[in-house]
N, C-alpha and C positions, 0 to 999 in steps of 0.2 A: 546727303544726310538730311531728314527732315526738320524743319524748322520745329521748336519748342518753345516753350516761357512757362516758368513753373512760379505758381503763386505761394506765396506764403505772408502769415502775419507781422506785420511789424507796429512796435508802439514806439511813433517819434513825436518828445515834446507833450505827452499826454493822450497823444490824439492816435486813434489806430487807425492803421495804415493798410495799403495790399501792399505789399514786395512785389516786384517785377523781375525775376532773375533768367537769367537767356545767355548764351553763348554769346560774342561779337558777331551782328548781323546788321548788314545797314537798312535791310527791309522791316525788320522786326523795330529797331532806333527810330525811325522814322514813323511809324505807327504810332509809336511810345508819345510819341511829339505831342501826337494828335489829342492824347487824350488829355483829363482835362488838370491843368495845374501839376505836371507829370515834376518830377525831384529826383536827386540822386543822395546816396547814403554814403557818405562815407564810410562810416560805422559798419555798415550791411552789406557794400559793397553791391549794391542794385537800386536801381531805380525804385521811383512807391507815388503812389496817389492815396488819397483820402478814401478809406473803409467805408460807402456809403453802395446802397443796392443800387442806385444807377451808375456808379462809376463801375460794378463790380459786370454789369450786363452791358455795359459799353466795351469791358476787356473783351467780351465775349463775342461779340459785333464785328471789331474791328479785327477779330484774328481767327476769324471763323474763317476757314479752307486756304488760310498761310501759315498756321503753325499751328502745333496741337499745345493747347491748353493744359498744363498738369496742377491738377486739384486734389492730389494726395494729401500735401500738407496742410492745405485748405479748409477742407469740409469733413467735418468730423462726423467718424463711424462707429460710434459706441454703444453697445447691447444695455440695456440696461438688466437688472441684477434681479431679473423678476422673483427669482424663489426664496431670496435671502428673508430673515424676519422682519419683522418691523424696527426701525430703530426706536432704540430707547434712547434721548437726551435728557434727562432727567439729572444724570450726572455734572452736564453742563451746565445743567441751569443752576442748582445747587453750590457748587463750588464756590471756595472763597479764593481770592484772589487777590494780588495786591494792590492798591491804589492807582496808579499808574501803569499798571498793565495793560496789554494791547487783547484783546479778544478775539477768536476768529470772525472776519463777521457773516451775520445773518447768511446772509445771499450765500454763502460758502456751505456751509450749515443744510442749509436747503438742497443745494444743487444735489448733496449728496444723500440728502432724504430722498431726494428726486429720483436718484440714481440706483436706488436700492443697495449700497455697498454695505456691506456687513457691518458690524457694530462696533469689532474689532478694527475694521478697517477706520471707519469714523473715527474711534480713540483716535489710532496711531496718526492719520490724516492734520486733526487739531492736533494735536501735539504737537508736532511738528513744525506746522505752519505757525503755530501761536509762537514757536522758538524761534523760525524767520522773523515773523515782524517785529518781536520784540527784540532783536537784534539791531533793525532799523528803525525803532522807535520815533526818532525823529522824521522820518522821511513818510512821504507819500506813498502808497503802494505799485499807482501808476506810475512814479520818477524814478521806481527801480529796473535795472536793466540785467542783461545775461552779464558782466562784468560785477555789478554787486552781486549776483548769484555766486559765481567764483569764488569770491574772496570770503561769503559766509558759507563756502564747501572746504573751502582752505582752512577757515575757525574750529570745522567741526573735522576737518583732518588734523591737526595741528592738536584737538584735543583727543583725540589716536578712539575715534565713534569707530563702530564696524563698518565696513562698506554694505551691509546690510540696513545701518541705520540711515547711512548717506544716502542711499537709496530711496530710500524710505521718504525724507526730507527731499529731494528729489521730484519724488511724485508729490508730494503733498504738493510742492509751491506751485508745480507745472499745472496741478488742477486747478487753482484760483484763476491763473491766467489762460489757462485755454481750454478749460472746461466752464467754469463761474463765465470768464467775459466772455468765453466764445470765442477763440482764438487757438483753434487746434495748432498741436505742433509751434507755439509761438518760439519756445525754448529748444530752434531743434541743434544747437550750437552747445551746450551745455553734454559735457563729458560726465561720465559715469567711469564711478572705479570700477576694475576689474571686478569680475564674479568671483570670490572665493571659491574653490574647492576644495573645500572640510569632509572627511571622513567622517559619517555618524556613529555616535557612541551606541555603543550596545551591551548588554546584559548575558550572561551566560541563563540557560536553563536553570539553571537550578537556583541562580541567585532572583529570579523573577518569582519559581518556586516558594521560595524562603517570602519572597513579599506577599504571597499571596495569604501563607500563612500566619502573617505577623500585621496582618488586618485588624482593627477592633472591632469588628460587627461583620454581616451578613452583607449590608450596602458597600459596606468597601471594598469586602472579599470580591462583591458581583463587579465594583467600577474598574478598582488593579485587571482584574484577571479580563476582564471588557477588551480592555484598552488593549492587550495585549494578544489574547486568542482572537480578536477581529482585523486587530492592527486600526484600529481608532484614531483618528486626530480628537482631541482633548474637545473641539466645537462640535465635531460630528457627533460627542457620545452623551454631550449636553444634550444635541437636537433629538436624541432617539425618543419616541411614542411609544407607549406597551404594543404597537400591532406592528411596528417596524420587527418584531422578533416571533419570527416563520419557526414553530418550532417542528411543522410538521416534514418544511423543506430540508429544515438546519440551515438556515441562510437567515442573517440580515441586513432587511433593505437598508440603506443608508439616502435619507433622502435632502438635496440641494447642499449637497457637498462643496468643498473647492472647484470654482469651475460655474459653480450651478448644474453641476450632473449628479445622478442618484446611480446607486451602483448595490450590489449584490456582498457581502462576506460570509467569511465562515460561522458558524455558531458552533460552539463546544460543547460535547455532550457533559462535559465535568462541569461547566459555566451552566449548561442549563437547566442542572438539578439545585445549583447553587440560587439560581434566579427564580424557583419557585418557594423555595425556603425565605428567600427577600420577600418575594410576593406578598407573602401569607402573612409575614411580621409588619413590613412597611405601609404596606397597602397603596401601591402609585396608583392615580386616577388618571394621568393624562400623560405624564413625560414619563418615561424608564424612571428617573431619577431627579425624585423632588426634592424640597427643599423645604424648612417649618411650616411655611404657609401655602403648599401645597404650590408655590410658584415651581418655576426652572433651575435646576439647580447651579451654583454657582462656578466661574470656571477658578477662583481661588481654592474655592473647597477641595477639588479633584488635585491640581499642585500639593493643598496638605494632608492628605489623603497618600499621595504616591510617596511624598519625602518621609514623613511619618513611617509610612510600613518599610522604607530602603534603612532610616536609620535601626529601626530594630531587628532590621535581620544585618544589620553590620557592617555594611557595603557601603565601605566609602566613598565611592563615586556621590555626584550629584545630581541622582535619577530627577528623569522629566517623564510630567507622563505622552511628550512624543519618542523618550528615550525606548520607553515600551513598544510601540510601533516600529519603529525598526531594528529592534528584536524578531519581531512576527517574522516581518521580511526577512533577516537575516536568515532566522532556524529553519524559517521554510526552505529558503536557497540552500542550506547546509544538508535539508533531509530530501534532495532533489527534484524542487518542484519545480515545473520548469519557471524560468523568467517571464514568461508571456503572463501565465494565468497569473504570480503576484500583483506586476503590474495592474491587471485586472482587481485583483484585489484590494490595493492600495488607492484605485481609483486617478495612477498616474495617467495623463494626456500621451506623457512620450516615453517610451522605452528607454531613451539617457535618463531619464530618472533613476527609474528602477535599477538601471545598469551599476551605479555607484555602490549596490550591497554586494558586489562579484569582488569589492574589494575589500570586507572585511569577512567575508565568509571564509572562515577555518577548514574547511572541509578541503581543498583544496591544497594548503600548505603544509597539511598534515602526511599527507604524501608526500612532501619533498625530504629527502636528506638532507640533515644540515651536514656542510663539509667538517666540521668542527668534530660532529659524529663518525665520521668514515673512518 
């Protein structure tokens, strides 16, 4: 079997550290010796030396053509988010806050200006993190370990969060420490809840109908019915440009999606007589769908825009306008398109995505007898 030692981060005492983790070998132990001011973890259960670039090319020296080096959890590979927008902090800086409160800081702030991550993401990112530390208010940010992490996943289970928001919180803290310090994978000990598997709510035809018609104007009639003949996420239909809409293709582009991929949809010949009637009235100069000052339109507005036209046509659910989206997906699986091309349309990575509307599609169980009937 070939010798290994897989490196990874560790913070012992303040001070960052390499982890030395390896099978029992007494060639590999012996090496360890050599290098310099070498330590054992109780904690970590591996050896670790001081996080400096010559200790780190000295690992590399001394175990060159006797064991392979694994630098998975090491050296971080992360794309950045080149097509996303710009961020706006604006809301950061404004905010009030209480006295004693803990803020995320700068350097965090940055990395992810740096990073290009969405806007949406930044919210959720601080929020988060600012609920971490001010959890441990008292403490250092450096003197906390994977065990205070636990037990503030246990607070926020205990207070019955989604595992969507645990998640979430999750990522947030993992990025200060191994994104911010530089310490990929520091956190690779830290458990995640289970993925839920929720079945998405969906809309009958006619009840998406009834919203389309229970619009107060021309703009709303064009965003409801948007969101839903294209199958829109609520950011994509923000981001749309008057030239994202190919009227002569019938397709629009959708560009730097989830993902950072741009993808192709349907256009609706009913949507697109509707959207020169907007045209003419609103007048948009840059975005599909502006806002007073001619800015972006807002993603609150669209929320009361969808709720608004669900309560007047009656429909007691609590439509979302991603609730609309997978409608698209649904009706179309129901009027049998195949699975491939939605996913296309949806702009899913992986066909398990897409795969999850085979479970509320009616068409299907419609053909079954019920025994109740026989």
């Amino acid at each position: 079997m070939e010798k290994s030692i897989t490196l990874k981060h560790l913070l012992i005492k303040k001070q960052q550290c390499i982890g030395l983790q390896f099978n029992t070998d007494k060639v590999i132990e012996a090496l360890i010796k050599q290098l310099p001011d070498p330590k054992w973890s109780k904690e970590f259960n591996m050896a670790y030396i001081f996080n400096t670039k010559s200790n780190l090319n000295l690992i590399f020296e001394k175990f060159r053509g006797v064991a392979w080096v694994n630098c998975n959890y090491f050296f971080q590979d992360r794309v950045l988010h080149n097509d996303n927008e710009d961020i706006d902090l604006e809301w950061f800086r404004k905010r009030e806050t209480e006295v004693h409160y803990k803020k995320c800081p700068d350097e965090y702030l940055k990395k992810l200006e740096l990073k290009k991550y969405a806007n949406n993401t930044v919210k959720s990112y601080v929020t988060c993190f600012e609920a971490f530390i001010n959890y441990y208010k008292d403490h250092e940010l450096l003197s906390l370990n994977e065990n205070d992490i636990r037990n503030y996943l246990q607070k926020l289970i205990r207070e019955e969060r989604s595992n969507s928001y645990i998640n979430q919180a999750i990522n947030a803290i993992k990025f200060y420490y191994e994104v911010v310090l530089g310490m990929p994978n520091r956190f690779y000990a830290i458990e995640r809840p289970r993925k839920e598997h929720k079945l998405p709510k969906v809309l009958s035809i006619e009840e998406v109908k009834m919203m389309i018609d229970n619009t107060n104007n021309s703009k709303h009639r064009c965003i409801v019915s948007l969101l839903y003949s294209a199958g829109l996420r609520r950011s994509e239909l923000l981001n749309l440009k008057l030239e994202n809409v190919d009227s002569k293709r019938m397709l629009i582009r959708v560009e730097a999606a989830k993902g950072n991929s741009d993808r192709y949809t349907l256009l609706s010949k009913t949507l697109l007589k509707d959207l020169r009637t907007y045209f003419k009235q609103w007048k948009p100069s840059i975005y599909l769908f502006e806002g007073p000052s001619g800015n972006q339109y807002s993603a609150a507005s669209i929320v009361k825009i969808v709720q608004r036209a669900s309560q007047k046509s009656g429909i007691r659910k609590n439509v979302t306008p991603h609730m609309l989206r997978h409608s698209f997906a649904t009706h179309l699986l129901e009027n049998g398109t195949d699975l491939r091309y939605i996913q296309v349309l949806l702009g899913h990575k992986s066909s398990k995505t897409t795969e999850i509307y085979t479970h509320v599609a009616t068409n299907v169980f419609l053909q079954i007898k019920n025994p109740l009937d026989l």
